[in-house]
Each structure stands twice: as structure tokens, then as C-alpha cells.
C-alpha positions, -999 to +999 in steps of 0.1 A: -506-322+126-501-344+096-503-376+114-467-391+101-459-423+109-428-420+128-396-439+125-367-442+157-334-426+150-307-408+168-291-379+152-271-353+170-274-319+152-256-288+157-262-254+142-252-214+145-241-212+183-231-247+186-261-259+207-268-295+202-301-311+192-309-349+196-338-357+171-348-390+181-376-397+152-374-392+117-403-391+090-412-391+052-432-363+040-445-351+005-435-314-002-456-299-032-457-261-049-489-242-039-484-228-076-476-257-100-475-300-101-442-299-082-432-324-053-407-342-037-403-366-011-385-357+021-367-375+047-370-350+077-357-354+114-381-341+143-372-317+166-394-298+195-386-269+177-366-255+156-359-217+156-377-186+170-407-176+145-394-158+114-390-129+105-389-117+140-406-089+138-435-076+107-417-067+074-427-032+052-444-052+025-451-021+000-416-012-003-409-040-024-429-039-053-427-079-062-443-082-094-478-096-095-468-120-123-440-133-095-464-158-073-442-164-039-438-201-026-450-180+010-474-146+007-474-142+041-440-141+043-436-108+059-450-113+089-440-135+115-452-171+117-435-206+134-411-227+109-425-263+102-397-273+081-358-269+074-350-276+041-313-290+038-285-285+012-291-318-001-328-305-017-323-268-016-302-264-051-325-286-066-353-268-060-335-229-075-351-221-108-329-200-133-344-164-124-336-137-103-342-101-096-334-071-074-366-059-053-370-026-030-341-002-021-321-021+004-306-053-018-335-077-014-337-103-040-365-124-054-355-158-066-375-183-085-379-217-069-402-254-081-422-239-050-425-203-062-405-170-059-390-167-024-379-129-008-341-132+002-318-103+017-323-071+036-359-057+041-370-028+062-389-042+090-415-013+108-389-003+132-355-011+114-336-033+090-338-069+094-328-098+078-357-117+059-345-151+058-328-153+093-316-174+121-325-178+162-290-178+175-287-187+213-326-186+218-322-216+248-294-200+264-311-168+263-342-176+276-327-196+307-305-165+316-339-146+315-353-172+340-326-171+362-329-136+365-367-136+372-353-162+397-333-140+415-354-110+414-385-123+426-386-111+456-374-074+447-395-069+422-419-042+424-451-050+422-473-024+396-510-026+399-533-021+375-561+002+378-584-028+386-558-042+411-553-012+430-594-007+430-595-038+450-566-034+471-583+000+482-615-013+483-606-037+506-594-013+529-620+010+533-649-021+533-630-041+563-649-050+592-644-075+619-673-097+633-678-104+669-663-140+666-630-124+658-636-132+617-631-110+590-663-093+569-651-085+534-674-069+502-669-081+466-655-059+448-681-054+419-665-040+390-699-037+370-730-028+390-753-063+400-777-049+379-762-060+352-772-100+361-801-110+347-821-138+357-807-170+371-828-192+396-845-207+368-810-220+355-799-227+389-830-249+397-826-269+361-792-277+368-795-290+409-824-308+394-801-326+370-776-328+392-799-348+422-808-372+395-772-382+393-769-386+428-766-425+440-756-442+470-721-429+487-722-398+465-754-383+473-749-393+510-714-375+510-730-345+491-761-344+520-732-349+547-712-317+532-746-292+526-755-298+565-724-293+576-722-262+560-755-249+569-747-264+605-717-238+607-739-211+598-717-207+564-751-210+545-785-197+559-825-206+547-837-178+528-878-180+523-890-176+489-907-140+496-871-126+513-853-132+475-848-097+467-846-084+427-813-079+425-798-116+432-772-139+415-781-179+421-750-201+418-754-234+405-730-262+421-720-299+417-692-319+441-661-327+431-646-364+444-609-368+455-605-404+474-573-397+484-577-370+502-565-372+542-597-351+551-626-341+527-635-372+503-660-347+485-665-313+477-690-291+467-676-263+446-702-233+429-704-220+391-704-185+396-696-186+361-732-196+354-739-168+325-779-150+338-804-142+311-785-114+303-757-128+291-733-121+326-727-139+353-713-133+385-677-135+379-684-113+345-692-085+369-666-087+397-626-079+401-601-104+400-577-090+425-539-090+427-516-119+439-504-104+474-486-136+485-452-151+475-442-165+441-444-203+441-409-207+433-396-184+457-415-199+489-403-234+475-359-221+472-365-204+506-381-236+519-352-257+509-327-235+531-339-242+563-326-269+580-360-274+603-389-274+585-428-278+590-458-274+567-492-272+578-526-258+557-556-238+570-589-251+580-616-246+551-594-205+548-621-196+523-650-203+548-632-184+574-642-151+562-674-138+560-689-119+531-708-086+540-747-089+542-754-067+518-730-091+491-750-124+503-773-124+482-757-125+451-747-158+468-776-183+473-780-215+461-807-237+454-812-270+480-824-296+497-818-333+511-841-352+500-863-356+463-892-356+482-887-327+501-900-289+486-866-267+468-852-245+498-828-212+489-799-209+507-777-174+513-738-184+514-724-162+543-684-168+537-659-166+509-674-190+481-649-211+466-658-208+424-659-167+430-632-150+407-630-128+437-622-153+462-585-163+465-579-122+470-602-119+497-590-151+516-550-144+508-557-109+513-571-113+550-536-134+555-516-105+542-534-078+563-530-096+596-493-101+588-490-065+580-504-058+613-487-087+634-449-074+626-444-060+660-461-082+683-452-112+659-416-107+639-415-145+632-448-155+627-459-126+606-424-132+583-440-168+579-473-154+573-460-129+546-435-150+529-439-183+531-476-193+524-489-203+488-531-199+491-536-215+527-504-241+529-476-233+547-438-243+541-412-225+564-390-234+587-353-223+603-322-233+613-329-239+649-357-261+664-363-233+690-368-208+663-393-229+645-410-237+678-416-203+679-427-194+645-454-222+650-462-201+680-469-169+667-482-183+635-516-196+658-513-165+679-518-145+648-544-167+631-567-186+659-582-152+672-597-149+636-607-179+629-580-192+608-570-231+621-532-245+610-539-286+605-520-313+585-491-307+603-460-323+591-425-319+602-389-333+594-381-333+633-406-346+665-398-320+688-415-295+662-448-316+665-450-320+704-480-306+720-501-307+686-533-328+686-528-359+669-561-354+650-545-320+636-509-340+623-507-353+589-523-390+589-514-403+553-475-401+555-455-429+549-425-441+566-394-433+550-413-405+529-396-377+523-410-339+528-402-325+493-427-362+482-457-354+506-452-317+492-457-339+461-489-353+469-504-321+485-493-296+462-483-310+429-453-293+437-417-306+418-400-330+437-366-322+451-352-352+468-325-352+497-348-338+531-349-356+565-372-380+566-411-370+576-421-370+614-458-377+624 
């Protein structure tokens, strides 16, 4: 904050507790009185941090009647705040002033200092005595106990909803509805009613407008390439200008680039974010949702288990599910493929990826078909349940014919509705027999591991030491 110029050291400290620190910069730095011409220069060692904020918890001011003419080197000392500084022995008696008195019932001193009157002892905190000047004792080993136990328990821990949570878990219920293609129909779950959006095409038409002048060359063909393949799909259909009912939500969009990527270069992604004329925008008005898969973590330990493993990811999940008719039109878009060509509108039919809504509805779809798959489908809807994080999948078992048959159930669950496992990548061959090669991962090197491609497709933490990659 005080842009220090910093100077190497190595210094092992070692305070109440006995947990070492290994500061490995030091600096200079001007200490002055907020109340007179004092200051001294300091040598101070840095440290990421130094102890838990002080006091721990809010101090009873009032009780201690400090004297007005008694200006304190900290007046916000009584409530809790982070500790930029540690002032040693070596400076501390220096800096004591020949004055002291007994403040409040409970033994708390004031003491005069060069920087002003400091609060010292035992003050009554809101809910019970504390210690005003005090230390964090263990705070490390604490908190990775805590961890580990959150570790432990994540799978077992009940899961409390909140009223808006359970609103959309029960609203997705009761709105369900499968289309003839097998998909699922879902509803956003509003929690205000669309009325409260104001206008928005004229936004939405400023921004695609600013937007197509940007486009150039690969770009703009890439981003003309991605709009007809969506409308080809029939995940985004023409909406004449006279069919735009009142109540609608236009959703501004740009692309988003990723070279590297083994299947889409470019993607469009949509604002719903975008605040209308009055002040809202789409996401403003609708639920969240809960998290109904796994933890990260815990898919990633249970992953590391199994002896045979695969991963695989579903084709374009979001687009898989469609959004109910009467939702669409707090969807459309403004388009078209050429400058010289009038403005089209456009309805979005599926899942919109840029919806606060969305990653419930798609994950939520996964979880009710696994729900509903445990008889017919032990393995696979285990799989489906446990071991998916959005739409990639990392599971396995300790027998190839056991993951064969996962794999198995996992597309006899999924296909029927639409939902297409690709990128698949094993640490055995047998596992990847019988899959088009089109649908194996294409970008793996030889020798890479599986926890390193997890790497590069997740931005998950490596953990070294799997089989080596098959594909």
C-alpha cells in the first residue's frame, strides 16, 4: 500500500504456539504520532500476515470513560480491524511516556505513549470479557483442521436451502416437461415479475452495432459460422418485427476467443446482465438456483481412487435443454450476417449460457435423470450423481469391466435426451474401444498424464503419479 522499496532477507520468526514464520523481505518505514511531531524510523520484516484482526470481537466503548483530554494513538480501537505493524521490544519502551491511569471497572489501563494514549487490559467485549491488546494463537493450525473437516464431511453434509433455493427446486418440478425429441423443457424461474424490465432493444441494437464494427476477417467469419449454426439447430428462431410482444428482454452478446480449444475456437456468450430502462435486467429478476452436483474437491479425491479412470464432457449441455415458449422471449437477440443486410430478431429456444439461471437448469436436468435412472442404471446414475462438475465427467473403478459398464449406462441414461459424452480420454485402451475417433480427445500428448490434461481442461490442481493418457 505504501509502495516500500523492499530489501531480501531471511529471518525465521517464532511466536506464542511455536509456529514458524520465514519473512523473506525487510523494509524501512517512517512511523509518526497522529497527535504531535513524533517519528521514528523502523526496520520492519514482512510477513503475509501476521495475527487474526484485533480485538476479535467489538469492545463496550462507554464503559470506559477515557478522558477527552486523553487523545488515543488508535480511536477506533474497539472494534476490530487487520494489524499492519508489530512493534518490537527494541522501540516499544522507547515510545512509553510517564503517565498512566485506571479506566472502566474491569482493570483496563490507559497509558501515555510518543503516539498517543493506548487502551491496555481487560475490557468487556458485547458478549463477554476479552482481552484488548491480544494475540491469534494457533490461527494456521486451526483453520487447516477446519478444512480437513469440511474435507471429510463433504459429502454428508446436509444440504439447507434457502427459501429462494427451495422455490426453484420446487419450481422445477412442477414446470417439467419433455419434448418429442426426448429433451427436456424447463421455465425460468422469475423471482420478480418480467414486468419489471424495461426497455432494452434499443441497447441491444447499439451494442451489436458496435460490436459488427469490430468484426474483421477470421473473427467475424467465425462469429457468422457460430450464429448459423445455432439458428441451423433450431436453438435460435427468426422472430418478425410485428410478433415482438411488450413484455420482452433483448440480450446483447459478443464472442469470446479460446485458440486452444480441441473443439470450439469461438464463442458467442449473452449479457443477460444488460441493465433495461428501468434499471433491471434479466438476471436482476430471476433465481439463482442451488448447486445439486458434487463439491469439486470431492469428485476430484474420489477420482484419484479408482484405479481405471475416464473423463469425457457433454456436447454444448446448456443447448440441450429447451426453455419453455412462453420464457423465449425474454430471450431474443438482435442479428444478422452481413452489414448490408436489414437487423433480424432472433428468439433463443435452449438454456442461454450468460443466464444467472442457467447452470441450475442444465445441472439440474443431470440430477433429475440420475434420480430417476437408479434402478435401471445403479452405475451410471452413481456416475451421474457423483461424479460430474457442470458437464465434465471424471469417474472411473477398479476394474476395466466395471468402467465399461458405467460408460454404458452413462449414454443409456443421457443419449435418449439429448445429452452427447465427447472428449473422451482414458488411462487404459480397452476403455476407449468402440468410441468414434472423432468423439476421443484429439489434443493429448504422449506421455501426458491424466491429472495434466485435467489441467488444461479444467484448471483443475495438478496431482501427478496416474497412468499415462490413452487416445
Amino acid at each position: 500500500m505504501l509502495s516500500l522499496k523492499r530489501h531480501d532477507t531471511k529471518l525465521r520468526i517464532e511466536g506464542i504456539g511455536g509456529q514458524p514464520r520465514m519473512s523473506r523481505a525487510r523494509v524501512t518505514i517512517l512511523v509518526s504520532s497522529l497527535h504531535g511531531d513524533f517519528s521514528q524510523r523502523i526496520e520492519a520484516f514482512v510477513l503475509p500476515h501476521i495475527i487474526a484482526d484485533q480485538p476479535a470481537q467489538p469492545l463496550t466503548h462507554c464503559a470506559l470513560k477515557i478522558p477527552n483530554e486523553c487523545p488515543l494513538a488508535d480511536p477506533q480501537f474497539d472494534k476490530p480491524g487487520r494489524i499492519d505493524l508489530l512493534i518490537g521490544t527494541e522501540h516499544y519502551y522507547s515510545l512509553l511516556l510517564p503517565n498512566q491511569q485506571k479506566v472502566g471497572r474491569d482493570g483496563a489501563m490507559l497509558q501515555n505513549t510518543k503516539l498517543g494514549w493506548i487502551v491496555a487490559g481487560r475490557v468487556k467485549s458485547k458478549t463477554q470479557s476479552a482481552i484488548a491488546c491480544g494475540v491469534g494463537v494457533g490461527e494456521e493450525t486451526d483453520a487447516l483442521i477446519e478444512r480437513f473437516w469440511k474435507l471429510d464431511n463433504l459429502e454428508n453434509q446436509t444440504k439447507h436451502r434457502s427459501p429462494s433455493e427451495a422455490h426453484c427446486e420446487k419450481h422445477f418440478i412442477e414446470t417439467l416437461k419433455r419434448a418429442e425429441d426426448g429433451r427436456f423443457i424447463v421455465k425460468l424461474p422469475f423471482a420478480e415479475h418480467p414486468s419489471a424490465l424495461g426497455e432494452s432493444k434499443e441497447i441491444a441494437i447499439k451494442r451489436f452495432l458496435a460490436l459488427e464494427r469490430r468484426l474483421t476477417g477470421d473473427v467475424r467469419k467465425g462469429y457468422s459460422e457460430f450464429m448459423k449454426e445455432y439458428e441451423a439447430l433450431e436453438h435460435m428462431k427468426f422472430v418478425p418485427t410485428t410478433h415482438v410482444p411488450n413484455n420482452h428482454y433483448f440480450i446483447p452478446h459478443h464472442c469470446v476467443l479460446k485458440p486452444d480449444s480441441s473443439s470450439t475456437k469461438l464463442r458467442v456468450v449473452f449479457d443477460a446482465s444488460c441493465k433495461t430502462s428501468s434499471g433491471k435486467s434479466l438476471n436482476d429478476i430471476l433465481h439463482t438456483g442451488p448447486t445439486v452436483q458434487s463439491e469439486l474437491m470431492a469428485i476430484l479425491l474420489r477420482f484419484r481412487i479408482h484405479k481405471y479412470v475416464f473423463t469425457a464432457d457433454i456436447e454444448k449441455m446448456y443447448r440441450q435443454v429447451w426453455i419453455n415458449p412462453d420464457n423465449q422471449f425474454h430471450q431474443l437477440i438482435v442479428w444478422r450476417n452481413d452489414p448490408s443486410e436489414d437487423l433480424k430478431y432472433y428468439r433463443l429456444k435452449t438454456v442461454t449460457y450468460g443466464t444467472k439461471t442457467a447452470p441450475f437448469l442444465a445441472t439440474k436436468c443431470l440430477n433429475h435423470l440420475a434420480i430417476r435412472s437408479r434402478d435401471n442404471y445403479p452405475l451410471g446414475s452413481a456416475a451421474l450423481e457423483n461424479d460430474f462438475y457442470v458437464d465434465d465427467c471424471l469417474t472411473g473403478a477398479d476394474s476395466v469391466a466395471e468402467a465399461v459398464q458405467i460408460q454404458s449406462e452413462l449414454n443409456k441414461i443421457l443419449l435418449p435426451h439429448g445429452f452427447k459424452l465427447r472428449k473422451w480420454c482414458s488411462n487404459n485402451a480397452e476403455l476407449l474401444q468402440g468410441i468414434p475417433k472423432e468423439d476421443t480427445v484429439s489434443d493429448v500428448k504422449l506421455g501426458e498424464t491424466l491429472d495434466q490434461y485435467s489441467v488444461k481442461t479444467l484448471g483443475l490442481i495438478w496431482m501427478p503419479n496416474k497412468d499415462k493418457l490413452c487416445g
